[in-house]
PDBQT receptor file of N, H, CA, C and O in Angstrom, charges set to zero:
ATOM      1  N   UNK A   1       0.818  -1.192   0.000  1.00  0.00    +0.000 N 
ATOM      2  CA  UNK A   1       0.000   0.000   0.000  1.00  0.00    +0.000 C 
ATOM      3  C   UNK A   1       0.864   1.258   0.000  1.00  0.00    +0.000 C 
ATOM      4  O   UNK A   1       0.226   2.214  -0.441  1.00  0.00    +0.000 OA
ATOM      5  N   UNK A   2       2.178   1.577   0.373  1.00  0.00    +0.000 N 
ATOM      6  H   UNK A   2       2.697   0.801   0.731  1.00  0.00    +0.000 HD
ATOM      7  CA  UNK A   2       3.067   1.958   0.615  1.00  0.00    +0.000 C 
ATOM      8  C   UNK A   2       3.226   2.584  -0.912  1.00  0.00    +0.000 C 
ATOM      9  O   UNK A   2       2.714   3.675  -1.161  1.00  0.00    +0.000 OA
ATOM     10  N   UNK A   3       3.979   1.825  -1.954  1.00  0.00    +0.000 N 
ATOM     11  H   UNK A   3       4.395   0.939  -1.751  1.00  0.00    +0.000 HD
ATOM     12  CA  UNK A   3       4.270   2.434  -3.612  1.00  0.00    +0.000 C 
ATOM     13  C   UNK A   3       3.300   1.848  -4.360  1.00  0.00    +0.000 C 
ATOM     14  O   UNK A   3       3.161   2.104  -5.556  1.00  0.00    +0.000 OA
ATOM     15  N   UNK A   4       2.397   0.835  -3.568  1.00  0.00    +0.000 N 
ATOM     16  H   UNK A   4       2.511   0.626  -2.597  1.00  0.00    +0.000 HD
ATOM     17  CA  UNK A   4       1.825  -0.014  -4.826  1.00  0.00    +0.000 C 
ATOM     18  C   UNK A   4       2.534  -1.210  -5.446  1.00  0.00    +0.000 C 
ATOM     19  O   UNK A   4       2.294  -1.556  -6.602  1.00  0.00    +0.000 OA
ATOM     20  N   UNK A   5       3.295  -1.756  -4.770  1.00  0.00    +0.000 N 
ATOM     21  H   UNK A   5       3.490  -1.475  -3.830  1.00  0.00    +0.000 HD
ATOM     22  CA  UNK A   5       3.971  -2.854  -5.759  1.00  0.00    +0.000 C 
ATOM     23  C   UNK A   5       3.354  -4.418  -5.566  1.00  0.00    +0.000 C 
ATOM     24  O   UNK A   5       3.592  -5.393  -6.279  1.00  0.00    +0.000 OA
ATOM     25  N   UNK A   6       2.594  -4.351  -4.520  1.00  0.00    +0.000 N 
ATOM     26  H   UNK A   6       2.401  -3.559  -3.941  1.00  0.00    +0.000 HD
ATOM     27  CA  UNK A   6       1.977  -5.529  -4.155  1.00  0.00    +0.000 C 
ATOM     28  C   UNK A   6       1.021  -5.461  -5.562  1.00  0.00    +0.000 C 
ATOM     29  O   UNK A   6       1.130  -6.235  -6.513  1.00  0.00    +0.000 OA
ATOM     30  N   UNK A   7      -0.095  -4.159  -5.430  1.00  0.00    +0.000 N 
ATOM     31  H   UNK A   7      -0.183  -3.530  -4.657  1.00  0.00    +0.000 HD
ATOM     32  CA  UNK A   7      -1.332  -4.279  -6.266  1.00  0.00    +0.000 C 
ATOM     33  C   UNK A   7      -0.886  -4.562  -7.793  1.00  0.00    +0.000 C 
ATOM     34  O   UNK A   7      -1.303  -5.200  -8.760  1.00  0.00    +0.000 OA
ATOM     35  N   UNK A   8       0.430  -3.547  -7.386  1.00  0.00    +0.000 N 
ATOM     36  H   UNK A   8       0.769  -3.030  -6.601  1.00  0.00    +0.000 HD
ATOM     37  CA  UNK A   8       1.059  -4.169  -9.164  1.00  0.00    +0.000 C 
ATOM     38  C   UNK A   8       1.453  -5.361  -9.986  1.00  0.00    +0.000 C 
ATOM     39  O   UNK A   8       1.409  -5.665 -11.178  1.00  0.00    +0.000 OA
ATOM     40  N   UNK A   9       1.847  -5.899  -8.891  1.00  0.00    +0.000 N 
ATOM     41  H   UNK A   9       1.882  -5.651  -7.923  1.00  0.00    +0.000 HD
ATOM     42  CA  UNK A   9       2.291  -7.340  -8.965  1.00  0.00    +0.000 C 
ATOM     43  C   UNK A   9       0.649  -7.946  -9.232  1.00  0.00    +0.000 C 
ATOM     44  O   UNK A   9       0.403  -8.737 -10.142  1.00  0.00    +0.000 OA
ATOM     45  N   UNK A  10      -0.200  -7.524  -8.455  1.00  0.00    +0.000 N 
ATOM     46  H   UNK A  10       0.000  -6.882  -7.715  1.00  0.00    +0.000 HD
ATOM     47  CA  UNK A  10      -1.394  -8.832  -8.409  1.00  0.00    +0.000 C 
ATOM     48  C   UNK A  10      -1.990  -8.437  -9.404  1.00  0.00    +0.000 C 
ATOM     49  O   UNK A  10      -2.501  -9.386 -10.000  1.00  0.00    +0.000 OA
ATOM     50  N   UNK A  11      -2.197  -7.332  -9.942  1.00  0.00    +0.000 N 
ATOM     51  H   UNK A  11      -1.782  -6.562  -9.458  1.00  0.00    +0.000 HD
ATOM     52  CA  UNK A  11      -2.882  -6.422 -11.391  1.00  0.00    +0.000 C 
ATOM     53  C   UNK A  11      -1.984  -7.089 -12.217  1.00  0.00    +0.000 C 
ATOM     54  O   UNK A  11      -2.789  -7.344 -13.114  1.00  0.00    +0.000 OA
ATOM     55  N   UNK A  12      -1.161  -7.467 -12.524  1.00  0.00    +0.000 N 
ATOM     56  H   UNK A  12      -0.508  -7.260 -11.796  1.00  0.00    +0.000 HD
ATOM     57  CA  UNK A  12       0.034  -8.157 -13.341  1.00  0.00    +0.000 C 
ATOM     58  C   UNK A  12      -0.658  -8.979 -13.555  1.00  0.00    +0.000 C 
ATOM     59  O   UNK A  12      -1.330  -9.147 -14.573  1.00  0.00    +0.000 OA
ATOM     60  N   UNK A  13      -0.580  -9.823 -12.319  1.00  0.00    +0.000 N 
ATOM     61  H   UNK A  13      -0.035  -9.687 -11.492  1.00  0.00    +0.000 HD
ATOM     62  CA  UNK A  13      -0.846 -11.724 -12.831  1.00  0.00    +0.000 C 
ATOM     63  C   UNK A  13      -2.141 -12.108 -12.412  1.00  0.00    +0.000 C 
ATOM     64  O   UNK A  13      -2.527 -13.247 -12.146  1.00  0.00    +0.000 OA
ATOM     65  N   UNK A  14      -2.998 -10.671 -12.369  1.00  0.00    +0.000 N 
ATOM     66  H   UNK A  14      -2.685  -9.747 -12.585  1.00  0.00    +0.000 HD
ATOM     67  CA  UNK A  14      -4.573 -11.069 -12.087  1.00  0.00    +0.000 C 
ATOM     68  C   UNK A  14      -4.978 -11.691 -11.004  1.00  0.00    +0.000 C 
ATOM     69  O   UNK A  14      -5.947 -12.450 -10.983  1.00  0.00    +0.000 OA
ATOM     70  N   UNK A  15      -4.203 -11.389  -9.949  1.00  0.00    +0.000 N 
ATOM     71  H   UNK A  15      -3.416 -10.773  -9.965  1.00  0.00    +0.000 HD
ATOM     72  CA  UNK A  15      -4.864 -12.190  -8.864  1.00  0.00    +0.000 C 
ATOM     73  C   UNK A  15      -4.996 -10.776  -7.787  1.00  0.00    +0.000 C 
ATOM     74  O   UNK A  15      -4.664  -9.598  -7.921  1.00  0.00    +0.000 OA
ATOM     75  N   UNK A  16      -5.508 -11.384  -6.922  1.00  0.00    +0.000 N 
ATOM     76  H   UNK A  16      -5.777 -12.341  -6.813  1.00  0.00    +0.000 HD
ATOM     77  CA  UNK A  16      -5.937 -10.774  -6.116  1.00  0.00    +0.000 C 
ATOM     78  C   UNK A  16      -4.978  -9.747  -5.054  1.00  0.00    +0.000 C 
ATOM     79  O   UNK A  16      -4.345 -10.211  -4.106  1.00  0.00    +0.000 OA
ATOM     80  N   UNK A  17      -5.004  -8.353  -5.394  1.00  0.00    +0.000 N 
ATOM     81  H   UNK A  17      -5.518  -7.976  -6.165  1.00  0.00    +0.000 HD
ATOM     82  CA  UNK A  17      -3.812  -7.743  -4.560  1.00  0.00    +0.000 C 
ATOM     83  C   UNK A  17      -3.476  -8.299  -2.772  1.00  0.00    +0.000 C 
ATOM     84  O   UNK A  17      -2.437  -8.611  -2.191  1.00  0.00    +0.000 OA
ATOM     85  N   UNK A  18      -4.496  -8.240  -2.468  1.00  0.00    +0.000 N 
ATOM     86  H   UNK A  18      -5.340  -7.986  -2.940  1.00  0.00    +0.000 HD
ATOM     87  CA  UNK A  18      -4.349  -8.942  -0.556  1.00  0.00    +0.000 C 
ATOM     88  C   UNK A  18      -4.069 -10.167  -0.576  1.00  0.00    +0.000 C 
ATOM     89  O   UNK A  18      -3.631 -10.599   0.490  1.00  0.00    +0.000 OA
ATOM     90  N   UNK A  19      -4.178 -10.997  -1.538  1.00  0.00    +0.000 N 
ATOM     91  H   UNK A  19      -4.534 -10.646  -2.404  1.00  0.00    +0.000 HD
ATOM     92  CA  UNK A  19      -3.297 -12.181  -1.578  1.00  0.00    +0.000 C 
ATOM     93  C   UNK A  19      -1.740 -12.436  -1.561  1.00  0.00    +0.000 C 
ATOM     94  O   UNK A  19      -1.009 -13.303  -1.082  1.00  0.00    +0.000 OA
ATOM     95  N   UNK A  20      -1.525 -11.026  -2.471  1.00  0.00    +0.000 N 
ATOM     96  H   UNK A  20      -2.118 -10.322  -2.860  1.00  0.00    +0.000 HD
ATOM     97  CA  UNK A  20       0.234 -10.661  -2.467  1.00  0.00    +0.000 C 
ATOM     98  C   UNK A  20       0.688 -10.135  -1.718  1.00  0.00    +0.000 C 
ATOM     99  O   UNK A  20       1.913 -10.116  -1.597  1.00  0.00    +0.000 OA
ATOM    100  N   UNK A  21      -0.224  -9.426  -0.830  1.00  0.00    +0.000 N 
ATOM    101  H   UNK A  21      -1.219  -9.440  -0.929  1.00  0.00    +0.000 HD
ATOM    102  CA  UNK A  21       0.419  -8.643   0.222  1.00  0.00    +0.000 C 
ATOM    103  C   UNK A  21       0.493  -9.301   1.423  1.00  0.00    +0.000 C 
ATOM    104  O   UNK A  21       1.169  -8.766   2.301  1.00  0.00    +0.000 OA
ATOM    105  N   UNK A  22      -0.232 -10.691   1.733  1.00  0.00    +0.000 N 
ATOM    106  H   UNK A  22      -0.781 -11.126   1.020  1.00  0.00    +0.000 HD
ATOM    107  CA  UNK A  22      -0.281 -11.468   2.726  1.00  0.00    +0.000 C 
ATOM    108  C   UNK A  22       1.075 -12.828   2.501  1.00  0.00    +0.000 C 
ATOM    109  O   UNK A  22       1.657 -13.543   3.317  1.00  0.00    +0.000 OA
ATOM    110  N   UNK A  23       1.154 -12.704   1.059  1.00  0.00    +0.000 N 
ATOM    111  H   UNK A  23       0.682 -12.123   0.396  1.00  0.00    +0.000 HD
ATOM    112  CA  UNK A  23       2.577 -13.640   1.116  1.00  0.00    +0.000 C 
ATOM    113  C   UNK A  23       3.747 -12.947   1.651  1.00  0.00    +0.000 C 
ATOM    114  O   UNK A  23       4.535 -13.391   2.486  1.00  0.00    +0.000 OA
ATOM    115  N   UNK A  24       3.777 -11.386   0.863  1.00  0.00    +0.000 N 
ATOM    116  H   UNK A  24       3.137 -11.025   0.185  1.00  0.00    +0.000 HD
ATOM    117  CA  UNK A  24       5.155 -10.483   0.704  1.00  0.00    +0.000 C 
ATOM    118  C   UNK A  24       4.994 -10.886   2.208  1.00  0.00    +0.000 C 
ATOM    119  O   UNK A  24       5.616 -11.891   2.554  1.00  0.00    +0.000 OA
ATOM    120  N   UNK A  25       4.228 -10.224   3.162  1.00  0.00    +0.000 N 
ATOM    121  H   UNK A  25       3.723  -9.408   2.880  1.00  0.00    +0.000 HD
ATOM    122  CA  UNK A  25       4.209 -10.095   4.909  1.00  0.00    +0.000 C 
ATOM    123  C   UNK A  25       5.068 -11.512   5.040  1.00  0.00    +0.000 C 
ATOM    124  O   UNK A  25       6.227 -11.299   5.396  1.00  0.00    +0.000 OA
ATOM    125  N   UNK A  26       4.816 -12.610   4.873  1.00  0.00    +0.000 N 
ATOM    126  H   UNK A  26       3.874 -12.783   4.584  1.00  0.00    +0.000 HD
ATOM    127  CA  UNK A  26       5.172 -13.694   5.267  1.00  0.00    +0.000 C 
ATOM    128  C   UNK A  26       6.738 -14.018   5.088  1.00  0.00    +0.000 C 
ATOM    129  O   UNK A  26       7.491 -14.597   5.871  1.00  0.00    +0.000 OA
ATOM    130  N   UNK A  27       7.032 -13.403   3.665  1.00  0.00    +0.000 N 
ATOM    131  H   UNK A  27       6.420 -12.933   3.028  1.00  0.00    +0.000 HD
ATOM    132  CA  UNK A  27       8.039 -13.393   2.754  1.00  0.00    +0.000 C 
ATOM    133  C   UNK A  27       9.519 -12.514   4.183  1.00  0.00    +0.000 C 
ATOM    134  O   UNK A  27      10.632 -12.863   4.578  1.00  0.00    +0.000 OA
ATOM    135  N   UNK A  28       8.538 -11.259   4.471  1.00  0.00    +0.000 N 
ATOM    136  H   UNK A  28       7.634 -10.976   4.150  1.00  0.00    +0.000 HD
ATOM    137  CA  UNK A  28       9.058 -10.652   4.928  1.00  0.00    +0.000 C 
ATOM    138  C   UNK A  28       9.976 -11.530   6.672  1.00  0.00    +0.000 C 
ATOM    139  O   UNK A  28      11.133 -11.829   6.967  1.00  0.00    +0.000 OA
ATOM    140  N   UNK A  29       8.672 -11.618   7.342  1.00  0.00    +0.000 N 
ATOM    141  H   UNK A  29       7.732 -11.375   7.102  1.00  0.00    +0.000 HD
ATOM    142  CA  UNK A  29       9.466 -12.374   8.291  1.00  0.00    +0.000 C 
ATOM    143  C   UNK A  29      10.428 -13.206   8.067  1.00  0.00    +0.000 C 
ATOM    144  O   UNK A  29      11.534 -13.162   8.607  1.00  0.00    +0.000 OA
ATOM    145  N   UNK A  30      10.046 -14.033   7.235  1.00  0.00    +0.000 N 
ATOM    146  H   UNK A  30       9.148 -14.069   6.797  1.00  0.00    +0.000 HD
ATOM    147  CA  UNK A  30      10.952 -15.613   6.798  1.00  0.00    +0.000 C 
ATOM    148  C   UNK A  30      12.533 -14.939   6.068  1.00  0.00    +0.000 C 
ATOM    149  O   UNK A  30      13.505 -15.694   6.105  1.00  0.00    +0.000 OA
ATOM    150  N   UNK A  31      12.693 -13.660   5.492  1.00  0.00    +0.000 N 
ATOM    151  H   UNK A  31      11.903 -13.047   5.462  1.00  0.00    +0.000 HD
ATOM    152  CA  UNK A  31      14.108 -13.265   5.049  1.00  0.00    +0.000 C 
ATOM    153  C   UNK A  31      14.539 -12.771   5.745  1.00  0.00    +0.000 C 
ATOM    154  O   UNK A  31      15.687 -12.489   5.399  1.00  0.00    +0.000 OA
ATOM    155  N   UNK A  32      14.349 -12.494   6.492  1.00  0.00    +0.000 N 
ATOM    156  H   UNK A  32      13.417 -12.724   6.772  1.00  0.00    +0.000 HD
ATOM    157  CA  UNK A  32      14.885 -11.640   8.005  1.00  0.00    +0.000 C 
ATOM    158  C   UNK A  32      15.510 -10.029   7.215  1.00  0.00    +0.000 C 
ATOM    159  O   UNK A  32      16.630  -9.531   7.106  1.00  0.00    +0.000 OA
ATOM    160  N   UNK A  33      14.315  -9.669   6.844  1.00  0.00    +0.000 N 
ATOM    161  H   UNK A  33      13.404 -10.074   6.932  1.00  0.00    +0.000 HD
ATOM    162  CA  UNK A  33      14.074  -8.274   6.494  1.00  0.00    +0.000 C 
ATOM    163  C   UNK A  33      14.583  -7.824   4.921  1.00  0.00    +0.000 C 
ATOM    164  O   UNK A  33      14.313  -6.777   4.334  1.00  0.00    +0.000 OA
ATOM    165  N   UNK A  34      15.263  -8.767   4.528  1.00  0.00    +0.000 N 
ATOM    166  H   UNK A  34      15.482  -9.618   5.005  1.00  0.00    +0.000 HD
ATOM    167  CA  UNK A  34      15.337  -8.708   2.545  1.00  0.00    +0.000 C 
ATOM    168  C   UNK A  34      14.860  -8.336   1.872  1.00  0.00    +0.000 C 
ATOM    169  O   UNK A  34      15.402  -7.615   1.034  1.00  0.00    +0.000 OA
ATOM    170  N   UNK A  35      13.075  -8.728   1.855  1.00  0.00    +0.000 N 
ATOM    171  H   UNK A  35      12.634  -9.313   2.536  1.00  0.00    +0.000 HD
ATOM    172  CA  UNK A  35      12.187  -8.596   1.073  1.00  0.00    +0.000 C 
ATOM    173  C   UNK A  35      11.838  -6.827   1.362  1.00  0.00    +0.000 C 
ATOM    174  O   UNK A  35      11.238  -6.072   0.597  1.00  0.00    +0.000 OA
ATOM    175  N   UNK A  36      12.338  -6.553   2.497  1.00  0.00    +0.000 N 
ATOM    176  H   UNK A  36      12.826  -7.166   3.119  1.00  0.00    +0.000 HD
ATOM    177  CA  UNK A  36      11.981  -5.121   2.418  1.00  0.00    +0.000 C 
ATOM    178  C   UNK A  36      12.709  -3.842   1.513  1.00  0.00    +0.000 C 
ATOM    179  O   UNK A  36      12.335  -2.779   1.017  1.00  0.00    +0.000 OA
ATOM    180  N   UNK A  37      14.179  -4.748   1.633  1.00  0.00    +0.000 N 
ATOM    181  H   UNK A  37      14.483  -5.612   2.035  1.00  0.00    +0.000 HD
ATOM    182  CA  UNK A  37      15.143  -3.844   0.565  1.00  0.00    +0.000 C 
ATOM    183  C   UNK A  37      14.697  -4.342  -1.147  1.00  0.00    +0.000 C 
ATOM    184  O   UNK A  37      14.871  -3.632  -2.137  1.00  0.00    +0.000 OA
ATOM    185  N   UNK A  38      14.144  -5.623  -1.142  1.00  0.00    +0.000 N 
ATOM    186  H   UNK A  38      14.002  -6.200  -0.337  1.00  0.00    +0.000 HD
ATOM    187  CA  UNK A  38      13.489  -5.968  -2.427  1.00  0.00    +0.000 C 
ATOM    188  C   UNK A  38      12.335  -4.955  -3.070  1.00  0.00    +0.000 C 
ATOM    189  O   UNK A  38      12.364  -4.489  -4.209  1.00  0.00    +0.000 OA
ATOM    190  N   UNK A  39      11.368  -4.742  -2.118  1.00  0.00    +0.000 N 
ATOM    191  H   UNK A  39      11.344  -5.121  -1.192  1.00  0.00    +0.000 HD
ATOM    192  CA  UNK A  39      10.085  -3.583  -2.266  1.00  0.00    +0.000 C 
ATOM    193  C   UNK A  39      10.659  -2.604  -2.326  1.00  0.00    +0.000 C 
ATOM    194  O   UNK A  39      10.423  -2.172  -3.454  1.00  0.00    +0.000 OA
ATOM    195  N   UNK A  40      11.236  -1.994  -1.865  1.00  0.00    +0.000 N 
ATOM    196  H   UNK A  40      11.427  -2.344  -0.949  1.00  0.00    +0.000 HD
ATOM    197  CA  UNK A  40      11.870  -0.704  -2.515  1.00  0.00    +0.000 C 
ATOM    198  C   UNK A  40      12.289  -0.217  -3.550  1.00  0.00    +0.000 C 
ATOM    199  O   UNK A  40      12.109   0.884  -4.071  1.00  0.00    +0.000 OA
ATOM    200  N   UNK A  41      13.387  -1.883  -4.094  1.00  0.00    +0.000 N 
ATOM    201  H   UNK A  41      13.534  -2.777  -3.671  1.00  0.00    +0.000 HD
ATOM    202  CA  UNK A  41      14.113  -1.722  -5.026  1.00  0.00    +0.000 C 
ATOM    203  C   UNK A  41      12.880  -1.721  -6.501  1.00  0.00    +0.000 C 
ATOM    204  O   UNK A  41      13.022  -1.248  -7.629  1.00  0.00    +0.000 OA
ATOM    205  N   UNK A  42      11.579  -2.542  -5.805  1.00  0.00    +0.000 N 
ATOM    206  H   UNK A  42      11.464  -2.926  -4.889  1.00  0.00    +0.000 HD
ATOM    207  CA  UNK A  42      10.580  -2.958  -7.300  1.00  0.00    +0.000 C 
ATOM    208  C   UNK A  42       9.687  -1.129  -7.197  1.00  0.00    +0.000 C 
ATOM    209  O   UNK A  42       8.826  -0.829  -8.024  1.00  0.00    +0.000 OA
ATOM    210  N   UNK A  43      10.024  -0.368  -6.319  1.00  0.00    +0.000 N 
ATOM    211  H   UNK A  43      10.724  -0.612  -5.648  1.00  0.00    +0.000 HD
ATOM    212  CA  UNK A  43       9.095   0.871  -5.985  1.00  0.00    +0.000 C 
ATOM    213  C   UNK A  43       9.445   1.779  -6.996  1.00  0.00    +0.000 C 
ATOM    214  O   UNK A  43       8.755   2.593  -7.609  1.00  0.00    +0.000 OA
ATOM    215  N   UNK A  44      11.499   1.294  -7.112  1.00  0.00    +0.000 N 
ATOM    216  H   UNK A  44      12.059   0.633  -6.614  1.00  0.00    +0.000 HD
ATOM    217  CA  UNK A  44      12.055   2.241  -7.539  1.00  0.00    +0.000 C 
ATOM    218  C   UNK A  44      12.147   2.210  -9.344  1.00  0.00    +0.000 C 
ATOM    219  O   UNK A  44      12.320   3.218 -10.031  1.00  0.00    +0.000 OA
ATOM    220  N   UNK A  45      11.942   0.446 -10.010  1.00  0.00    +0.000 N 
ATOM    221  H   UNK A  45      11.801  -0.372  -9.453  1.00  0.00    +0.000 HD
ATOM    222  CA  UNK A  45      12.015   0.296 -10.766  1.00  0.00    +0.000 C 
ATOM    223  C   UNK A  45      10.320   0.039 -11.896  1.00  0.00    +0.000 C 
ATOM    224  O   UNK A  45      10.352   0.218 -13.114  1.00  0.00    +0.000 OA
ATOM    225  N   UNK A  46       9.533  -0.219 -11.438  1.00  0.00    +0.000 N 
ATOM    226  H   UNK A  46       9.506  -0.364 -10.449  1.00  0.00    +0.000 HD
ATOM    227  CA  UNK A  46       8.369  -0.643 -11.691  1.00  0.00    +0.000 C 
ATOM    228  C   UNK A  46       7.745   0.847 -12.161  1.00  0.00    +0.000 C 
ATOM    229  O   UNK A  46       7.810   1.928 -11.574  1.00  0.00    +0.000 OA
ATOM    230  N   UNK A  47       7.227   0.559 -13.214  1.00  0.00    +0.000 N 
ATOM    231  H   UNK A  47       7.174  -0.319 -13.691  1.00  0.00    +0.000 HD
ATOM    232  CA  UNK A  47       6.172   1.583 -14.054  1.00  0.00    +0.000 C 
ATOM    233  C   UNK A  47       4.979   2.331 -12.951  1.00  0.00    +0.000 C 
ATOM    234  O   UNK A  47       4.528   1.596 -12.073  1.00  0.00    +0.000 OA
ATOM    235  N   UNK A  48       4.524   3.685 -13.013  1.00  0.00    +0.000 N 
ATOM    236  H   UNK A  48       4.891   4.282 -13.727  1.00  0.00    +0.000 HD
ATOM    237  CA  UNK A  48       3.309   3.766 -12.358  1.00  0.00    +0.000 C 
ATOM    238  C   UNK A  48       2.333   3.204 -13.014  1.00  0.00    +0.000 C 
ATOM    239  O   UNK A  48       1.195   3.202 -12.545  1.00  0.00    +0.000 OA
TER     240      UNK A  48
């Protein structure tokens, strides 16, 4: 909700944005904070 990269991602591959945002969350704990420098990096590169 932050840049949008979740909804972008799920607008991408047609699924459901709160579905992606409930993995990324998961994603997030389990890398021990990676996925957060990952979202940034897709904030910084990804189309509006």
């Amino acid at each position: 909700m932050l840049a949008g990269v979740c909804g972008g991602i799920g607008e991408y591959l047609g699924w459901d944005p709160t579905f992606i945002r409930i993995i990324y969350l998961i994603l997030i704990f389990t890398s021990f904070g990676t996925m957060v420098l990952f979202y940034f990096i897709l904030a910084l590169i990804m189309p509006d």
